[in-house]
Biopython code that builds the backbone (N, CA, C, O; Angstrom):
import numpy as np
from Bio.PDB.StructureBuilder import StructureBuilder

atoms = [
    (1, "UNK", "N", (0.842, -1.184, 0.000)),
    (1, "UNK", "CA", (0.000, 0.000, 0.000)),
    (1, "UNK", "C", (0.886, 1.246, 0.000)),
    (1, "UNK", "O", (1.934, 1.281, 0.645)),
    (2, "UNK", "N", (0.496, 2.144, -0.649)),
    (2, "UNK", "CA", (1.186, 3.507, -1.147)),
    (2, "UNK", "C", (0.976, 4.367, 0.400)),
    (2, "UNK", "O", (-0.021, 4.425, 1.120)),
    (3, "UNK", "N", (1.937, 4.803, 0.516)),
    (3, "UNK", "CA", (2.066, 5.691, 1.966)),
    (3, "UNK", "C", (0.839, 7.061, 1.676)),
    (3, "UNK", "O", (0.135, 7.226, 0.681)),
    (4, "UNK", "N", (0.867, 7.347, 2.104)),
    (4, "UNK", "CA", (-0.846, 8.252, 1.799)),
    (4, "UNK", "C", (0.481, 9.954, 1.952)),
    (4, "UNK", "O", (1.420, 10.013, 2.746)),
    (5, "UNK", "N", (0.033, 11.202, 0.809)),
    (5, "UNK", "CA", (0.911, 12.184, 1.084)),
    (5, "UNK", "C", (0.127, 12.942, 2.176)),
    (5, "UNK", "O", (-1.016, 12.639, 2.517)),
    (6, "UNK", "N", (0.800, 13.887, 2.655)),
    (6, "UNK", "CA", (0.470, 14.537, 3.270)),
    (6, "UNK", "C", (0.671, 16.255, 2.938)),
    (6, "UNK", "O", (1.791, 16.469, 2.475)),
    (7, "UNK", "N", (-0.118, 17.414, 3.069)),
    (7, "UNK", "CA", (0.450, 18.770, 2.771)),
    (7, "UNK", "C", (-0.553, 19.373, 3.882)),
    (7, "UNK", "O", (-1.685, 19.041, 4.235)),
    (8, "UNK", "N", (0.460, 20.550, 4.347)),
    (8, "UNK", "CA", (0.071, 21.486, 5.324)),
    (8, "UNK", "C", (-0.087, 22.798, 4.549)),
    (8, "UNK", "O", (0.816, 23.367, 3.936)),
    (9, "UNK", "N", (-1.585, 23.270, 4.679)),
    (9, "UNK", "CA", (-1.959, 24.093, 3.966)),
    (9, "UNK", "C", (-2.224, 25.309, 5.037)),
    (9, "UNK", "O", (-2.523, 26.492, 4.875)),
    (10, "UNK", "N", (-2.003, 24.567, 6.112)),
    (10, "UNK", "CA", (-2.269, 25.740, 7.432)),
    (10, "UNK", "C", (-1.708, 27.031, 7.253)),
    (10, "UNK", "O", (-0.613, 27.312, 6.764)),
    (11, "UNK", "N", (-2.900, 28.051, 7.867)),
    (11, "UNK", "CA", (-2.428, 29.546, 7.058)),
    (11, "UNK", "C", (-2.322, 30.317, 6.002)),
    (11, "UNK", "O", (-2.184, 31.538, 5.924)),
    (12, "UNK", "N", (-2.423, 29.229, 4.919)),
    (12, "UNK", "CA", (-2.625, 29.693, 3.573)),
    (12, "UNK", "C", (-4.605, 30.110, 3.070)),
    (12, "UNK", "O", (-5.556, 29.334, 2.979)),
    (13, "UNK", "N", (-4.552, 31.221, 2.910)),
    (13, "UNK", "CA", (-5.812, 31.726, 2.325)),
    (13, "UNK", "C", (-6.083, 30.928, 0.935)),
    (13, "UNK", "O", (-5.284, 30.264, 0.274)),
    (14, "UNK", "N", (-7.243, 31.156, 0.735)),
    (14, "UNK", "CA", (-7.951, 30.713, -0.777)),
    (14, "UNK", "C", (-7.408, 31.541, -1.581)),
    (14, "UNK", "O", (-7.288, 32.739, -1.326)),
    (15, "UNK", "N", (-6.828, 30.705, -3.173)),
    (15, "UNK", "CA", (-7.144, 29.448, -3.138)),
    (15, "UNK", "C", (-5.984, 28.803, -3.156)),
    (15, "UNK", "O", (-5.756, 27.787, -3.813)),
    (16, "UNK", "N", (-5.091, 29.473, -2.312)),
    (16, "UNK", "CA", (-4.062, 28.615, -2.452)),
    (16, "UNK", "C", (-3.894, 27.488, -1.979)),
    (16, "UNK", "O", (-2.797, 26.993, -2.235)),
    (17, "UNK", "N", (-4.775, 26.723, -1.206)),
    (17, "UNK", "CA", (-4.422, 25.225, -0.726)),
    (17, "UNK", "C", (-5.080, 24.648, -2.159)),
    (17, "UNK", "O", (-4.281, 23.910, -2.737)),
    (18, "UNK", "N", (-5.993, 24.770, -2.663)),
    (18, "UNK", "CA", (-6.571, 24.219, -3.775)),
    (18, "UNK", "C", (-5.157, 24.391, -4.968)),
    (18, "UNK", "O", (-4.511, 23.471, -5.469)),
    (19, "UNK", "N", (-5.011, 25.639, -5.144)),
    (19, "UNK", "CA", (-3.582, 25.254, -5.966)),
    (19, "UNK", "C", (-2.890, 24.490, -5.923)),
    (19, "UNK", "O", (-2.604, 23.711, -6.832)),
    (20, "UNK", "N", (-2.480, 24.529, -4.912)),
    (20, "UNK", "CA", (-1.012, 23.899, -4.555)),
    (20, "UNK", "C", (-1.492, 22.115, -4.369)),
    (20, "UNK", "O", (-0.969, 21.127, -4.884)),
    (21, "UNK", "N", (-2.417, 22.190, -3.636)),
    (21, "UNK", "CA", (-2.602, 20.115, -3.972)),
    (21, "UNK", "C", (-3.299, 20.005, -5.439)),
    (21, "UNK", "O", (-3.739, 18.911, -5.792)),
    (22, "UNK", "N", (-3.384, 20.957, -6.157)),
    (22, "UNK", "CA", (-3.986, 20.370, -7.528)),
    (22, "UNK", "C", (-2.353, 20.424, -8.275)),
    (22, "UNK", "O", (-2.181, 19.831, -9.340)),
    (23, "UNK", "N", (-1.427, 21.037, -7.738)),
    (23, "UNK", "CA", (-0.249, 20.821, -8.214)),
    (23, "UNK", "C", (0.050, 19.209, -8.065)),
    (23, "UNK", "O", (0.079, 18.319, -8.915)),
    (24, "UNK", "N", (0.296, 19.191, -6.397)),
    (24, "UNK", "CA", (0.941, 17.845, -6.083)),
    (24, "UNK", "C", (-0.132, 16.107, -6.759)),
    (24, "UNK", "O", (0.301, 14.955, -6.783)),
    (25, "UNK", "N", (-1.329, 16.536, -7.135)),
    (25, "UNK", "CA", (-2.328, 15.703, -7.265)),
    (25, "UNK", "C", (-1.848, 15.233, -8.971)),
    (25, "UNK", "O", (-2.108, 14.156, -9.508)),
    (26, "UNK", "N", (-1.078, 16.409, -9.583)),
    (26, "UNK", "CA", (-0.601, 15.798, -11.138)),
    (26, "UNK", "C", (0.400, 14.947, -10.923)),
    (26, "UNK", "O", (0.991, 14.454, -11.884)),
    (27, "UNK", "N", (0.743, 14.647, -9.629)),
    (27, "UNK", "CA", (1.941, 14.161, -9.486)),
    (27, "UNK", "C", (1.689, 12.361, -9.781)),
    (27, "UNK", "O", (2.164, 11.407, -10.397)),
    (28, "UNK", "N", (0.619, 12.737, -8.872)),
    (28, "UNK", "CA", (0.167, 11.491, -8.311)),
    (28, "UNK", "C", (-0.364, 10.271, -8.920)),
    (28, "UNK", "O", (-0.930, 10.610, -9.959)),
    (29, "UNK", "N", (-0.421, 9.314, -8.791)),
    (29, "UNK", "CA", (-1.019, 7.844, -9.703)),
    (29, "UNK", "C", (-2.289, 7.823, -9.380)),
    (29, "UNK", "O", (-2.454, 8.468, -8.344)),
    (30, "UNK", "N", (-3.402, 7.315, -9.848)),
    (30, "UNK", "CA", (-4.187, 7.236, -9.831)),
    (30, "UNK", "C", (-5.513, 6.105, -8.351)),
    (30, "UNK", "O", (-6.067, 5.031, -8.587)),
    (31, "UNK", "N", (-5.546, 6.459, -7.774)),
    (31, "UNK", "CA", (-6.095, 5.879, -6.173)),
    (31, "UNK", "C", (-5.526, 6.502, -5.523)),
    (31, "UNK", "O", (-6.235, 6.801, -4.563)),
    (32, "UNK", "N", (-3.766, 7.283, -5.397)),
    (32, "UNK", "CA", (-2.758, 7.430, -4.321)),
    (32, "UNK", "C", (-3.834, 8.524, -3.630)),
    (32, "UNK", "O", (-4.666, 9.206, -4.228)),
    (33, "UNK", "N", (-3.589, 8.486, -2.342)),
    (33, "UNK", "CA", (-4.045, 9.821, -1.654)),
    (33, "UNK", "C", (-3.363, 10.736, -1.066)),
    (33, "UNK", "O", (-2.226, 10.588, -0.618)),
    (34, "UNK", "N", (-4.247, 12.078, -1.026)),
    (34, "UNK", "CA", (-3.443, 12.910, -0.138)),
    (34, "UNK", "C", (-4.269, 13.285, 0.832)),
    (34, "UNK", "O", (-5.486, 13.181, 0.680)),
    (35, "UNK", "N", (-3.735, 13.760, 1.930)),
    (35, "UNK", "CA", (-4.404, 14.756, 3.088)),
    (35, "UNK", "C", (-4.221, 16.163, 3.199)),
    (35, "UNK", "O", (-3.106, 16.684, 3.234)),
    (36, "UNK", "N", (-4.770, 16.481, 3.228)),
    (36, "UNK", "CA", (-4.508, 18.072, 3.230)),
    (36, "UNK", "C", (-5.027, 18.980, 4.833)),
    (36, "UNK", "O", (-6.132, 18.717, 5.307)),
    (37, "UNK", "N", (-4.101, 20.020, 5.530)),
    (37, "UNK", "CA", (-4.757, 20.523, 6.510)),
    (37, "UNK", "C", (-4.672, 21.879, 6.220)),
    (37, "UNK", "O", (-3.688, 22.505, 5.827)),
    (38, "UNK", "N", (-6.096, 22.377, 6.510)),
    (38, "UNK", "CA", (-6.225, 23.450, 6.085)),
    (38, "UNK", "C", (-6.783, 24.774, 7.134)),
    (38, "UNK", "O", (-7.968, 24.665, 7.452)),
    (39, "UNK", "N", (-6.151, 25.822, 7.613)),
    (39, "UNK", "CA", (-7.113, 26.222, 8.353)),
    (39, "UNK", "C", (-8.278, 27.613, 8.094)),
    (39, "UNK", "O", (-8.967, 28.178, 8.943)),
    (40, "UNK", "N", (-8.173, 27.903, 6.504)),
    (40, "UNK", "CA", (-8.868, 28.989, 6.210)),
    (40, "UNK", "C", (-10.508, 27.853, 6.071)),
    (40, "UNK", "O", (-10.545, 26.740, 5.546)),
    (41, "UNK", "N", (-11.554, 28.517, 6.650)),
    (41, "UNK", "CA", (-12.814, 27.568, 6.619)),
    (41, "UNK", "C", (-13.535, 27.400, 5.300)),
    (41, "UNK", "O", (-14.285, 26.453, 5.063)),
    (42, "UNK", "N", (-13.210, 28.553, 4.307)),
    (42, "UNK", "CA", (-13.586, 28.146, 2.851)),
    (42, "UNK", "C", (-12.886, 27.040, 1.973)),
    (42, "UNK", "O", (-13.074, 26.835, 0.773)),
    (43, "UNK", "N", (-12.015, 26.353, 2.850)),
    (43, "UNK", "CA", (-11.274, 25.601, 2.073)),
    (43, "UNK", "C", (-11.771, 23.943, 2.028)),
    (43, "UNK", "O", (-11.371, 23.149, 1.176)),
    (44, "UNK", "N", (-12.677, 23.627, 3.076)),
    (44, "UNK", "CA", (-14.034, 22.364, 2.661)),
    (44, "UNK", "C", (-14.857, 22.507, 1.320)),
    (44, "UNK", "O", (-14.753, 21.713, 0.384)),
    (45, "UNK", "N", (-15.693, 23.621, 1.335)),
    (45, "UNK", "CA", (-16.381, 23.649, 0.311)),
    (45, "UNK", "C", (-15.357, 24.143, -0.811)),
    (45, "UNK", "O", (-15.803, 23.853, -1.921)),
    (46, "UNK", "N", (-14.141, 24.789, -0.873)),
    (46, "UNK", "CA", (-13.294, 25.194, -2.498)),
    (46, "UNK", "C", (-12.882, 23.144, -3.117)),
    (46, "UNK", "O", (-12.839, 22.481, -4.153)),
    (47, "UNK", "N", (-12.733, 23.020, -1.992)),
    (47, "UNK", "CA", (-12.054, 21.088, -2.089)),
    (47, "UNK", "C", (-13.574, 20.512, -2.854)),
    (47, "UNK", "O", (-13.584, 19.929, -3.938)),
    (48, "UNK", "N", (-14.664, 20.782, -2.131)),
    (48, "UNK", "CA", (-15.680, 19.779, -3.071)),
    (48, "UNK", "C", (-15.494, 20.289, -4.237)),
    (48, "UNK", "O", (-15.096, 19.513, -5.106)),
    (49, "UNK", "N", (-15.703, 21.592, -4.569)),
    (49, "UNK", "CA", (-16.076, 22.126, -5.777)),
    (49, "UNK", "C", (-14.811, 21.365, -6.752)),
    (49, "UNK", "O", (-14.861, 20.710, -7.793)),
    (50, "UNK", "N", (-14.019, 21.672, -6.128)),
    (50, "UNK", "CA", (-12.781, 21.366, -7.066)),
    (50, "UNK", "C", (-12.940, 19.626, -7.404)),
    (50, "UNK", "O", (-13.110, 19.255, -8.565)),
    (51, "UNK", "N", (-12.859, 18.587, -6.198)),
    (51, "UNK", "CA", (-13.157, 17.683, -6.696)),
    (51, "UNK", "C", (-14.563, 16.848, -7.796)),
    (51, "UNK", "O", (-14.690, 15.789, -8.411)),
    (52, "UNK", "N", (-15.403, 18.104, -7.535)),
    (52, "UNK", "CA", (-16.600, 17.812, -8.404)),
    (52, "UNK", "C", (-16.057, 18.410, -10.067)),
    (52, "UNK", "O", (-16.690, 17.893, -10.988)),
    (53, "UNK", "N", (-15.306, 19.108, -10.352)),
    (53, "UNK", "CA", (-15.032, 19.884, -11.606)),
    (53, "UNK", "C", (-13.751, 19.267, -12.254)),
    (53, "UNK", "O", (-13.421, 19.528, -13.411)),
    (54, "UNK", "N", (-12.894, 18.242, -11.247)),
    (54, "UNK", "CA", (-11.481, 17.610, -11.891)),
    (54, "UNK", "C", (-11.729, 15.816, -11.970)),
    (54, "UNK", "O", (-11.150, 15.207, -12.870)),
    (55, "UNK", "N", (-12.566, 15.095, -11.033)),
    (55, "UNK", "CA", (-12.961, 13.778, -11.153)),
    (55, "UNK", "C", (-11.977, 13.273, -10.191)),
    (55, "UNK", "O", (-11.713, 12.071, -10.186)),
    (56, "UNK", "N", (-11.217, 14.361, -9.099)),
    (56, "UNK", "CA", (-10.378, 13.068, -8.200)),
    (56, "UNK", "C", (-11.952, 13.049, -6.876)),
    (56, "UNK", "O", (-12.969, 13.735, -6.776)),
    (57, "UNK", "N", (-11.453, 12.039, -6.196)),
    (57, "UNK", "CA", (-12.794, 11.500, -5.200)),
    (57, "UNK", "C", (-11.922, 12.102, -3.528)),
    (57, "UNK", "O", (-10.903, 11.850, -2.885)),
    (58, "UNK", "N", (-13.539, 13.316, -3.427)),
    (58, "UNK", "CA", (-12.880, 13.405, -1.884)),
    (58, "UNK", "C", (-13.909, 12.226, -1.122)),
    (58, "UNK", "O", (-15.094, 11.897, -1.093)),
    (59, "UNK", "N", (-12.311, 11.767, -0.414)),
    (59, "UNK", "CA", (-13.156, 10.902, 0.724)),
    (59, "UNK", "C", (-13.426, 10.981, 1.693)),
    (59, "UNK", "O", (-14.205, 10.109, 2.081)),
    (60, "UNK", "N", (-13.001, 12.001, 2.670)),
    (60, "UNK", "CA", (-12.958, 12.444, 3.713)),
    (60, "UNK", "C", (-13.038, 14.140, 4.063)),
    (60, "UNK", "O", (-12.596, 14.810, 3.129)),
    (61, "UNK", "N", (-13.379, 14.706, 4.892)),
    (61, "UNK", "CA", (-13.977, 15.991, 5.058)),
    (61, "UNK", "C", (-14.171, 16.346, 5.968)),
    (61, "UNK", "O", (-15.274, 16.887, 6.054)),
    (62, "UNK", "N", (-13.019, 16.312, 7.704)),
    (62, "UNK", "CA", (-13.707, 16.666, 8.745)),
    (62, "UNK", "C", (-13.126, 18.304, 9.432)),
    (62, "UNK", "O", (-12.583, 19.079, 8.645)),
    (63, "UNK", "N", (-13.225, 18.539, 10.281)),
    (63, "UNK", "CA", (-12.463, 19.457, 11.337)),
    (63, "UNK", "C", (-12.298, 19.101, 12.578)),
    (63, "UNK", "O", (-13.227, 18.797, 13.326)),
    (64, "UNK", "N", (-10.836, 19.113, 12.955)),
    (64, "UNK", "CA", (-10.547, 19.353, 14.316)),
    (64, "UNK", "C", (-9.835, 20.398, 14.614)),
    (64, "UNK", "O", (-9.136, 21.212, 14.010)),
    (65, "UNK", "N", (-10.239, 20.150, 15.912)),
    (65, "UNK", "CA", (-9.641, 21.573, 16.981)),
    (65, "UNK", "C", (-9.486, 22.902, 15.503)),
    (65, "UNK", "O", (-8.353, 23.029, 15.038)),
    (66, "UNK", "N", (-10.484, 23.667, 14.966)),
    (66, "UNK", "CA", (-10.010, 24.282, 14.180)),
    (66, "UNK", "C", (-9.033, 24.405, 12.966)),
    (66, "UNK", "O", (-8.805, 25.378, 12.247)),
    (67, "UNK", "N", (-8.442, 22.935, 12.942)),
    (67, "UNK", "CA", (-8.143, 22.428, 11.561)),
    (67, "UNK", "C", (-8.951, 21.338, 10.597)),
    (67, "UNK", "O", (-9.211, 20.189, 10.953)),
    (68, "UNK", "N", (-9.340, 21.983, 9.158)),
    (68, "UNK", "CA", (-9.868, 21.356, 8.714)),
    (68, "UNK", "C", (-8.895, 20.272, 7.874)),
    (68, "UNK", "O", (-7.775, 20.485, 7.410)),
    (69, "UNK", "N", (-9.832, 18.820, 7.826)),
    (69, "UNK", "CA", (-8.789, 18.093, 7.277)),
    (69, "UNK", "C", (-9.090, 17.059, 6.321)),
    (69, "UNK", "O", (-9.630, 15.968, 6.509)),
    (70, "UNK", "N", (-8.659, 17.576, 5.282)),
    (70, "UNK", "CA", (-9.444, 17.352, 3.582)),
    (70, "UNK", "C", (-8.580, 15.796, 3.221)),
    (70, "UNK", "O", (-7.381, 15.709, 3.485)),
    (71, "UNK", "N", (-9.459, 14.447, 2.505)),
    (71, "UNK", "CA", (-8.606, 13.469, 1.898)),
    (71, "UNK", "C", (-9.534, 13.012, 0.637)),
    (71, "UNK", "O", (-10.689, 12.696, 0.350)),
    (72, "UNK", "N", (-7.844, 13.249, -0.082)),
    (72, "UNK", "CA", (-8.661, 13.284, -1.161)),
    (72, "UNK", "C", (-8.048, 12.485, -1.955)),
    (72, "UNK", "O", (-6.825, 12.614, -1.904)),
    (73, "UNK", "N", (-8.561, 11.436, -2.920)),
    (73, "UNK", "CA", (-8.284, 10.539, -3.994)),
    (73, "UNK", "C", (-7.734, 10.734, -5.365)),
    (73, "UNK", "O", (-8.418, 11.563, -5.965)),
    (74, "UNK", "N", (-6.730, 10.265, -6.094)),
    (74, "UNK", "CA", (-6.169, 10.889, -7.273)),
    (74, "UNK", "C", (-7.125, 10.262, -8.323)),
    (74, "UNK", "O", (-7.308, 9.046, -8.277)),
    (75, "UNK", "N", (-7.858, 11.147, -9.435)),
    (75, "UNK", "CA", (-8.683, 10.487, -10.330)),
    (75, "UNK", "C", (-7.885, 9.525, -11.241)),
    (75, "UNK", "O", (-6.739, 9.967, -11.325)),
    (76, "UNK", "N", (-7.993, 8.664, -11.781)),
    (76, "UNK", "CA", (-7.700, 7.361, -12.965)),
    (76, "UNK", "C", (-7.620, 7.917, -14.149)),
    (76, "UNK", "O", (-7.419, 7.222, -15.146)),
]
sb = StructureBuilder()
sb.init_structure("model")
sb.init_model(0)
sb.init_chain("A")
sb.init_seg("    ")
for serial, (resi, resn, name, xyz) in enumerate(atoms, 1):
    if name == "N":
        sb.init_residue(resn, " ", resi, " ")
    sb.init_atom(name, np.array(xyz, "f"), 0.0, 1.0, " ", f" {name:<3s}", serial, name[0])
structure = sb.get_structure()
């Protein structure tokens, strides 16, 4: 099993966490995942949108302690 990536998006305003893992996400093979932590709160709903408009699969979507924490699937 592929080690799952990880990126700290903490602090970064919109849309730059969406940039920057749609960077690392070209990287990626197709199933690999990443996690992303994010703490600007528009950055749940910029992640659906984005995964609804590119075909990778978010699978996960929660918040703690004020970090939100996005996982998301590389499309095929």
């Amino acid at each position: 099993m592929t080690e799952m990536r990880q990126f700290d998006a903490k602090g970064m305003k919109c849309p730059l966490p969406v940039l920057k893992a749609r960077r690392l996400l070209k990287e990626m093979s197709p199933g690999e995942q990443i996690e992303i932590e994010a703490t600007d709160p528009g950055a749940p709903k910029d992640f659906v949108h984005f995964c609804e408009t590119t075909g990778h699969k978010l699978v996960e979507s929660t918040e703690r302690a004020g970090v939100y924490v996005i996982r998301i699937e590389a499309a095929g």
